[in-house]
C-alpha positions as a Python dict, from the first residue, in 0.01 Angstrom:
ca = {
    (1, 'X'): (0, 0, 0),
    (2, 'X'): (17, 367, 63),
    (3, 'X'): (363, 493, 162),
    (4, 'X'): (278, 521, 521),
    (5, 'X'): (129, 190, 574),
    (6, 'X'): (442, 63, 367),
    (7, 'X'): (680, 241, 614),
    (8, 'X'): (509, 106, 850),
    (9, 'X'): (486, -262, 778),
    (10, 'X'): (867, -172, 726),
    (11, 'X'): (995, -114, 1034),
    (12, 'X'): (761, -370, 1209),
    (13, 'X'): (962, -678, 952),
    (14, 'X'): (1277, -473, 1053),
    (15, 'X'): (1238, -502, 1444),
    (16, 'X'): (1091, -869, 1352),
    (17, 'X'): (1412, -964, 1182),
    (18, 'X'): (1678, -825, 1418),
    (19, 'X'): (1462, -1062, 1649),
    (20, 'X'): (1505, -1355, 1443),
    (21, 'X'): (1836, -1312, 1354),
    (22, 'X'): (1955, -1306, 1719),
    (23, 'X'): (1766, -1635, 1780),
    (24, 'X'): (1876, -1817, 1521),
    (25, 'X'): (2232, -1929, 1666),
    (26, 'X'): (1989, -2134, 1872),
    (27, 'X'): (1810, -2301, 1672),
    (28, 'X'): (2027, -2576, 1642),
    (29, 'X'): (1753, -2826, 1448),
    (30, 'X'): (1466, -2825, 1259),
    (31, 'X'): (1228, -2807, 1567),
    (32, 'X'): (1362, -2534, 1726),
    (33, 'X'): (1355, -2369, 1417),
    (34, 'X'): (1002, -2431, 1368),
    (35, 'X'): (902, -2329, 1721),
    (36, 'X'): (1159, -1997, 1733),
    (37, 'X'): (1127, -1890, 1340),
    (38, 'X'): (893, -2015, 1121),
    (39, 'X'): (578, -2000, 1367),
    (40, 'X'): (671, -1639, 1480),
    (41, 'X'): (657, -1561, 1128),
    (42, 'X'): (337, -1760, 1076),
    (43, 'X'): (170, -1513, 1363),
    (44, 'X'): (323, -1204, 1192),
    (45, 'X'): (143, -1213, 876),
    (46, 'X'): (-148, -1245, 1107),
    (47, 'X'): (-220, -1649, 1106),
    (48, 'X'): (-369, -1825, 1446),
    (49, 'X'): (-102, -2105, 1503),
    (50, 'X'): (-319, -2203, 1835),
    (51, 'X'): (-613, -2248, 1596),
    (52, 'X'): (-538, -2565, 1388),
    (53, 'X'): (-838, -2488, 1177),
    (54, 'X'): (-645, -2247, 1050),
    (55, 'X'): (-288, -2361, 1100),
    (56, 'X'): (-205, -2749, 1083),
    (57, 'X'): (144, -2873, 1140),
    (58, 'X'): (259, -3190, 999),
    (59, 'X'): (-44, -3175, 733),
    (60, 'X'): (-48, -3441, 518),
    (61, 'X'): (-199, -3501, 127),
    (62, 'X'): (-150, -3792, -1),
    (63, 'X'): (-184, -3962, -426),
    (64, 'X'): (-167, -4301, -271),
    (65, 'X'): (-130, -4564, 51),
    (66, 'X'): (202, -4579, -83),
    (67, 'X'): (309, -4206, -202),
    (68, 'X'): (244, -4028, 134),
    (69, 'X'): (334, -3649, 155),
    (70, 'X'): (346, -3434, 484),
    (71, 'X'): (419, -3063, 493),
    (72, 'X'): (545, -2930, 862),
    (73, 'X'): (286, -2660, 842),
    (74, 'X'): (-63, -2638, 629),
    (75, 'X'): (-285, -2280, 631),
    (76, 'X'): (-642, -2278, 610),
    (77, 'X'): (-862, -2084, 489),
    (78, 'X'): (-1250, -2212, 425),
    (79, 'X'): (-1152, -2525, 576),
    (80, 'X'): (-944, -2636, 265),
    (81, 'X'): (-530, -2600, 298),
    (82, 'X'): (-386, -2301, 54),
    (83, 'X'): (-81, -2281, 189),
    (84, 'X'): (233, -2541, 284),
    (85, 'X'): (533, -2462, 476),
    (86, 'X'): (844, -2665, 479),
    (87, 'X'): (1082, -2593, 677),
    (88, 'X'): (1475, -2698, 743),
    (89, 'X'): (1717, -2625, 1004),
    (90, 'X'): (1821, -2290, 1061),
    (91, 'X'): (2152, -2148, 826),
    (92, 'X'): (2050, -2487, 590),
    (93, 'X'): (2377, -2454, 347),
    (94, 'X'): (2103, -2443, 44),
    (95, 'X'): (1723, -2488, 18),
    (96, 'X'): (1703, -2592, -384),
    (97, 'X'): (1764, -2926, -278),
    (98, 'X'): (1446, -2937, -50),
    (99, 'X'): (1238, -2798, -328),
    (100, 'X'): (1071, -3172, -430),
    (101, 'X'): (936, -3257, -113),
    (102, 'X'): (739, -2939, -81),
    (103, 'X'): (654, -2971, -476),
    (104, 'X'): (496, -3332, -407),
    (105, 'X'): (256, -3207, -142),
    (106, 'X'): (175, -2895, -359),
    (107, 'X'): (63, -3105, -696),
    (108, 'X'): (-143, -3364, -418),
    (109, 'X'): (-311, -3102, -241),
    (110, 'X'): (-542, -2914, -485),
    (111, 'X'): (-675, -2653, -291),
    (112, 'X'): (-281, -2518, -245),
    (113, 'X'): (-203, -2225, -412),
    (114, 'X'): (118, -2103, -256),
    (115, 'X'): (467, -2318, -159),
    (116, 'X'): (691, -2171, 118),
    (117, 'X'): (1051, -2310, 192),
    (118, 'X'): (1258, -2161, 455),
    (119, 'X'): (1540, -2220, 724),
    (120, 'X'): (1330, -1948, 911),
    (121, 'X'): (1586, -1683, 808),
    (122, 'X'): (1565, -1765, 395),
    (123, 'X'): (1235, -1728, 276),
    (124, 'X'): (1130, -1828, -98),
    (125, 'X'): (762, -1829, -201),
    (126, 'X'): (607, -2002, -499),
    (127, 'X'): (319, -2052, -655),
    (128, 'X'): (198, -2247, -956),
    (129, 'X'): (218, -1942, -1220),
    (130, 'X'): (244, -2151, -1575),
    (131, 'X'): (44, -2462, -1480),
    (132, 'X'): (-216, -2514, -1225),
    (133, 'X'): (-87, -2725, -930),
    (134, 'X'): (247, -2733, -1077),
    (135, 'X'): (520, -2581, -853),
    (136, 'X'): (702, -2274, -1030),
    (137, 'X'): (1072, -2416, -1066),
    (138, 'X'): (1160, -2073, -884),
    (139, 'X'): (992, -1894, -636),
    (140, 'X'): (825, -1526, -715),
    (141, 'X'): (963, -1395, -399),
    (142, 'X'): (1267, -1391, -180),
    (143, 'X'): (1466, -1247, 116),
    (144, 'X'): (1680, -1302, 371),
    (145, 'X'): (1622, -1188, 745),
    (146, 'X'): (1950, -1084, 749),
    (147, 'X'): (1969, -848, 495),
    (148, 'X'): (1604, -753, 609),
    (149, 'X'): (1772, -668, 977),
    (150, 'X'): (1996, -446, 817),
    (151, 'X'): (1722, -267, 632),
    (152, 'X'): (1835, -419, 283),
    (153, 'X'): (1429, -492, 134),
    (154, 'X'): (1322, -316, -126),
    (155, 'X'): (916, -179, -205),
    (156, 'X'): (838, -468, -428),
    (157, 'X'): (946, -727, -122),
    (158, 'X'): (741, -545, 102),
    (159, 'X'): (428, -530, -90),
    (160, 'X'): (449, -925, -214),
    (161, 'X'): (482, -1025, 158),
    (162, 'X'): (244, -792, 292),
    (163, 'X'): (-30, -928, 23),
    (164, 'X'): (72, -1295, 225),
    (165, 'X'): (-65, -1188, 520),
    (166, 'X'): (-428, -1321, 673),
    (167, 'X'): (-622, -982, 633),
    (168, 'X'): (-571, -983, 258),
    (169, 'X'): (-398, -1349, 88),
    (170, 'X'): (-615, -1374, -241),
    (171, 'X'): (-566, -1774, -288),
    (172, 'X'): (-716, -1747, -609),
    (173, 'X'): (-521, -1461, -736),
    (174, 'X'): (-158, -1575, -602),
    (175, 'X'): (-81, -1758, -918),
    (176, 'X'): (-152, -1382, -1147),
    (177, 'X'): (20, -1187, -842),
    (178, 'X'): (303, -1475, -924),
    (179, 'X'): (373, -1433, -1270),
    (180, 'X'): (334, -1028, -1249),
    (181, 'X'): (651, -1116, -1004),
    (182, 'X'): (855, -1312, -1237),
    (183, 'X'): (825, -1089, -1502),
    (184, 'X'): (913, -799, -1295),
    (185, 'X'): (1242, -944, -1193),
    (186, 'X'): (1303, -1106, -1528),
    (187, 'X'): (1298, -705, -1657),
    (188, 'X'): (1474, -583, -1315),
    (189, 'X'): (1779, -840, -1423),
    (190, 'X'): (1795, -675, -1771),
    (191, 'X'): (1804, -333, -1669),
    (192, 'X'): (2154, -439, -1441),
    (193, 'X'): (2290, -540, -1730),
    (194, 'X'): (2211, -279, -1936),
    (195, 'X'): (2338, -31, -1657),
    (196, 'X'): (2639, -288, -1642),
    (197, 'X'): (2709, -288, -2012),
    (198, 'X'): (2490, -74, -2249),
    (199, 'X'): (2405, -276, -2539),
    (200, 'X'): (2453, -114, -2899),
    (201, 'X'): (2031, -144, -2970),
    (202, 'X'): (2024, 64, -2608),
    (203, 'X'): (2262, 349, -2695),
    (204, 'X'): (2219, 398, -3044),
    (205, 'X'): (1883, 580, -2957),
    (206, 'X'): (2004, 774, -2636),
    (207, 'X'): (2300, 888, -2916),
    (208, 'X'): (2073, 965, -3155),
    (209, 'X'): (1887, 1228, -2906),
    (210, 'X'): (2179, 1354, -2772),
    (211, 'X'): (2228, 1467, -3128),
    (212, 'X'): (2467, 1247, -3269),
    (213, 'X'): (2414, 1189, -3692),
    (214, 'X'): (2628, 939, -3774),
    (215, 'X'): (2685, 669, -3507),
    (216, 'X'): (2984, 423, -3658),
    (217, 'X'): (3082, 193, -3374),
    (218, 'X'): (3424, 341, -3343),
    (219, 'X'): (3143, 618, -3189),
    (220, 'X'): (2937, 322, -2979),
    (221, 'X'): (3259, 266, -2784),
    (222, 'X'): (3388, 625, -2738),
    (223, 'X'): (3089, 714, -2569),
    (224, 'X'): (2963, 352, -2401),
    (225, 'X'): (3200, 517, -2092),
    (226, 'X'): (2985, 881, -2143),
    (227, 'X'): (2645, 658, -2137),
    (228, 'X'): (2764, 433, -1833),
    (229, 'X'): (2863, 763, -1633),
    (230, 'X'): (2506, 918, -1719),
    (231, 'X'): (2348, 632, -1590),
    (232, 'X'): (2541, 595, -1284),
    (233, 'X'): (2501, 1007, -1177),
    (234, 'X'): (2122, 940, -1277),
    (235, 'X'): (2113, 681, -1002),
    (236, 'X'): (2298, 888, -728),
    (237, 'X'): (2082, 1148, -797),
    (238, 'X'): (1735, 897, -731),
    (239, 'X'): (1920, 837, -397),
    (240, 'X'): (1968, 1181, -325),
    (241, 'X'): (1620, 1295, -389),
    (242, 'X'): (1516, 998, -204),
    (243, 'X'): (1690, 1113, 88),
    (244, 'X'): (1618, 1456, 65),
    (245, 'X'): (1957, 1504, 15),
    (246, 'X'): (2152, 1820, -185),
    (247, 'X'): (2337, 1732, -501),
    (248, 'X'): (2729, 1709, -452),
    (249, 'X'): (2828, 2018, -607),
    (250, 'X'): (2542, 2247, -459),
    (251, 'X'): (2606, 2114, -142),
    (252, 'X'): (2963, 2191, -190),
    (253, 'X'): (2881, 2517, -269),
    (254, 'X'): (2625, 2603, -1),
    (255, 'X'): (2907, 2500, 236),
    (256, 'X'): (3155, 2709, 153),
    (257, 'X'): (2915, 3016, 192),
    (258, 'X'): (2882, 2952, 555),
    (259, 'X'): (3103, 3149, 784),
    (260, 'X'): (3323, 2955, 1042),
    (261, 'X'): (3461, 3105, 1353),
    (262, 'X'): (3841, 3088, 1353),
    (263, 'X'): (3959, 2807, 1572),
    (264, 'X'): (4249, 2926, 1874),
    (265, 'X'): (4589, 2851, 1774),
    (266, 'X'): (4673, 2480, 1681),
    (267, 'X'): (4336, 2369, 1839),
    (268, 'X'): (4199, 2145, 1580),
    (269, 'X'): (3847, 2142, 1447),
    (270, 'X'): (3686, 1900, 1252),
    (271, 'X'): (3445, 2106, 957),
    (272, 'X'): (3159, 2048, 788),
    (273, 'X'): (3313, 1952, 498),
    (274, 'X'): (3560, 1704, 631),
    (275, 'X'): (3261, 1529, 826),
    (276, 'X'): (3081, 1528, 470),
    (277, 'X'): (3314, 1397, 259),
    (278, 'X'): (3321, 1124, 597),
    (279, 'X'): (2945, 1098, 533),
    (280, 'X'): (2968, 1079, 171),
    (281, 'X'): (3270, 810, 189),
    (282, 'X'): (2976, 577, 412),
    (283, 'X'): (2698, 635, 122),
    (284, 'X'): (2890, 545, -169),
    (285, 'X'): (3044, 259, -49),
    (286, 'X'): (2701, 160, 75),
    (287, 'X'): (2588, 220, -277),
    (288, 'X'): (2912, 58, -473),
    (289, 'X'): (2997, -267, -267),
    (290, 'X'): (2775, -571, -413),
    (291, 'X'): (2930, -837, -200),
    (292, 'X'): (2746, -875, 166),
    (293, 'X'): (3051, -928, 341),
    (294, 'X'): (3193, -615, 238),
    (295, 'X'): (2866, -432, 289),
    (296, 'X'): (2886, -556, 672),
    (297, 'X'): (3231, -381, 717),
    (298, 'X'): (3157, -56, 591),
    (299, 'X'): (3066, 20, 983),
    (300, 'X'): (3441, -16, 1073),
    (301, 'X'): (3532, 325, 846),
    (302, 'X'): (3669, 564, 1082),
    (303, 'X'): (3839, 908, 1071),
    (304, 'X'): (4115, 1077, 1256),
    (305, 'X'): (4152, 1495, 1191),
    (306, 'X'): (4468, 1631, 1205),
    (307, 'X'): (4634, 2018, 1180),
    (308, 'X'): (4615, 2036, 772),
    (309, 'X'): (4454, 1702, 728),
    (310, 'X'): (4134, 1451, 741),
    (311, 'X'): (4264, 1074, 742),
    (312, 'X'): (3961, 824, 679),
    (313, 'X'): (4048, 501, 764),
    (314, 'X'): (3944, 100, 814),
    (315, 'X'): (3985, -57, 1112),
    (316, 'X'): (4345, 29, 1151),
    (317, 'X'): (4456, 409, 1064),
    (318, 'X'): (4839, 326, 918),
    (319, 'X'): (4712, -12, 829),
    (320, 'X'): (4386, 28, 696),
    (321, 'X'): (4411, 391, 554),
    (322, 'X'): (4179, 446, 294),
    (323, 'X'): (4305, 852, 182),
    (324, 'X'): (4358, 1188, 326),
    (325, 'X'): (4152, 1439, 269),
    (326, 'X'): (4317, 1778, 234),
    (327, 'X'): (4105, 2079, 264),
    (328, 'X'): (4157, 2398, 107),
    (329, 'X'): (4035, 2768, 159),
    (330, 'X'): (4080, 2874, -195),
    (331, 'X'): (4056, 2563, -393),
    (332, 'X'): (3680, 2482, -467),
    (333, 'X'): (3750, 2105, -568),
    (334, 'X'): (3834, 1817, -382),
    (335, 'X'): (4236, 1714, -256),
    (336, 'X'): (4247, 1327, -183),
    (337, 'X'): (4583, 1139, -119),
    (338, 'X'): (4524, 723, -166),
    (339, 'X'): (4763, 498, -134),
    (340, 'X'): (4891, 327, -435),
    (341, 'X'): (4697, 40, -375),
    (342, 'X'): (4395, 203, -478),
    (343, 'X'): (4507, 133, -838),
    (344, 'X'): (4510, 581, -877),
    (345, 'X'): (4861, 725, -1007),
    (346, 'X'): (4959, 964, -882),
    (347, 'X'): (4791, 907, -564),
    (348, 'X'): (4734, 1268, -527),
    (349, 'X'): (4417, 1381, -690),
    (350, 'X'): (4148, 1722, -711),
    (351, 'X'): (3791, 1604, -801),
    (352, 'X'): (3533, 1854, -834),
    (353, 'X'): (3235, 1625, -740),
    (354, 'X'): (3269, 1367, -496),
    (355, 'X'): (3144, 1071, -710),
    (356, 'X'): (3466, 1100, -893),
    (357, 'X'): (3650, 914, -669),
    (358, 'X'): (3445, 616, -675),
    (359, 'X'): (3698, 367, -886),
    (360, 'X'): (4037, 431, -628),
    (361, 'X'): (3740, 477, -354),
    (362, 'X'): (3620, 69, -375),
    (363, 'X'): (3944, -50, -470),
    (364, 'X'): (4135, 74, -185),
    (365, 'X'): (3824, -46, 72),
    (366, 'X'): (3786, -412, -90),
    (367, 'X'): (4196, -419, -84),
    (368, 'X'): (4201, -327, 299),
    (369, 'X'): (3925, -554, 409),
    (370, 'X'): (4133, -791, 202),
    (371, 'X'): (4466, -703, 389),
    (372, 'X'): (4324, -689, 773),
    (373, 'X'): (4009, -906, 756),
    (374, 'X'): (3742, -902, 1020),
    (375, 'X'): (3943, -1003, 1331),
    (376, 'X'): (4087, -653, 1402),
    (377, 'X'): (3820, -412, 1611),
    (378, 'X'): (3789, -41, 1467),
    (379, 'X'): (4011, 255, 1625),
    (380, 'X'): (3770, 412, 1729),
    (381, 'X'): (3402, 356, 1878),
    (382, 'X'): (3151, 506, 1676),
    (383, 'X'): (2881, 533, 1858),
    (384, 'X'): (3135, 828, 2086),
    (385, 'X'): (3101, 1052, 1782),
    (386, 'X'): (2785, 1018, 1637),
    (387, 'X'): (2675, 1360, 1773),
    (388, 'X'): (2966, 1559, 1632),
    (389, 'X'): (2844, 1399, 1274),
    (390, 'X'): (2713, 1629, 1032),
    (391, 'X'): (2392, 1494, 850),
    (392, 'X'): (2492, 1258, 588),
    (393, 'X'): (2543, 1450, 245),
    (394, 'X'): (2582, 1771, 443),
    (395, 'X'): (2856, 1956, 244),
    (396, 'X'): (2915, 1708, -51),
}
């Protein structure tokens, strides 16, 4: 797909999701999760569920009189089924243990080529990659309509279920398209760890460019924290270009060379810089969390401005403070104050770049989520200050 038809498709499985994640406290069984999930889904990659030459529920394929196997949805295509569909109650606490039932029908029915599970808001897609008509053990694709809704699906989920759909499913090339898939995320989990924990046979050579002679491992593990950092400001800087955002310190810099009018007397004015350090706070915790939960509260941050200072808070501004952000005329770095919970002493730190304060940063958000949970509502609305924002980045 070409990147518009890609942002495209994007924003249509977007609106789709926030649909199907607002019906799904409904769906209280398996039928009304076939009739409010799983065959909107069916129609949005394009398939005819009035037709049942093309869609059949309740399809069966049986070895035997006495082995009898029934999928809750079959697909057509040239009058032979290619795809099977089982589906289980909506929120289902796990799908693996559904996996048999759906294998049985795949190894019976020939012609099948793909396997979907789902609780209409987990998807997982397989195909028979290794061994014809044998049922991958895991699927080659899968998301959650959740995380979808909240516009957490990466290009290579896209693509895979865009191929799925009517106009262009390739039955006989699904099981190819498959493996390509597996290997892909077998190399995607290696890179994490490698960004995680560079291994010796990984750094030696970046060392050895870098201009190192003599790497002893005494050297490996001085400079494992130098390699880690590179990789991490390599990564913020992919986002940044990505969102045609400015670099931290240029930013910085290109902010400070833009005249301000002088406030009146004690009024007090919240600056570019305080909103982007605000903005910046929202984008690296986006970027650091790694636990859902904790990615759904980074919408109740909040900030307060004060005469001399820029408090940026959770949920609760004594409570839930997460620093103060002092800002200086002369001084071209950064002045945070965190609280002592953030694991930083002294509390009272000047960064140069933002991305600096990304250890005390996490540690003081996951220990005031810990603290004040989910019950308390934020201080203050956002959606009353959105327009005063600056554009995210601006200034940082």
């Amino acid at each position: 797909m070409d990147a518009g038809a890609l942002s495209e498709f994007r924003d249509k499985l977007t609106e789709f999701a926030k649909r199907a994640v607002a019906a799904a406290p409904r769906c209280q069984n398996e039928e009304s999760t076939k009739m409010f999930l799983v065959v909107p889904m069916i129609s949005f990659l394009g398939y005819d569920h009035m037709d049942p030459n093309e869609v059949f529920p309740e399809h069966h394929c049986d070895f035997s009189e006495k082995y009898k196997n029934r999928v809750d949805f079959a697909i057509f295509k040239g009058g032979e089924p290619v795809i099977a569909i089982e589906t289980k109650p909506a929120n289902a606490p796990s799908l693996r243990d559904d996996r048999g039932q759906l294998r049985s029908y795949f190894n019976a029915a020939r012609t099948v080529k793909m396997g979907i599970l789902t609780d209409g808001l987990v998807w997982e897609f397989y195909a028979d990659s290794d061994e014809p008509n044998m049922m991958d053990a895991n699927p080659f694709l899968r998301f959650d309509l959740k995380d979808v809704a909240r516009g957490k699906v990466d290009d290579s989920a896209l693509e895979g279920l865009n191929s799925l759909g009517k106009a262009v499913f390739d039955p006989d090339n699904i099981g190819a398209e498959a493996k390509r898939k597996h290997i892909y995320n077998s190399v995607l989990t290696q890179v994490a760890a490698i960004f995680a924990d560079p291994p010796e046979e990984f750094s030696r050579p970046l060392l050895k460019k870098a201009g190192i002679g003599h790497i002893s491992q005494k050297a490996l593990e001085e400079y494992r924290p130098v390699i880690q950092g590179a990789l991490r400001e390599f990564i913020s800087r992919q986002i940044l270009h990505r969102l045609d955002l400015p670099k931290p310190a240029a930013a910085a810099a290109a902010v400070q060379d833009v005249p301000t009018a002088p406030p009146a007397p004690e009024a007090i004015v919240t600056t570019e810089r305080e909103l982007a350090v605000f903005n910046w706070t929202l984008q690296r915790l986006a970027f650091l969390v790694r636990e859902d939960a904790l990615f759904a509260e980074i919408d109740a941050v909040e900030y307060r401005d004060y005469q001399g200072k820029f408090v940026v808070f959770y949920k609760m501004e004594r409570k839930g403070r997460l620093f103060e952000f002092v800002e200086s005329k002369t001084n071209p770095g950064y002045r945070f104050i965190f609280p002592e919970e953030s694991g930083l002493v002294p509390g009272d730190v000047t960064v140069q770049g933002l991305a600096e304060i990304d250890g005390p940063l996490l540690a003081i958000f996951k220990a005031r989520v810990g603290a004040i949970g989910k019950g308390a509502e934020p201080a203050v609305e956002r959606s009353a200050r959105k327009v005063e924002q600056a554009p995210v980045g601006s200034g940082a």
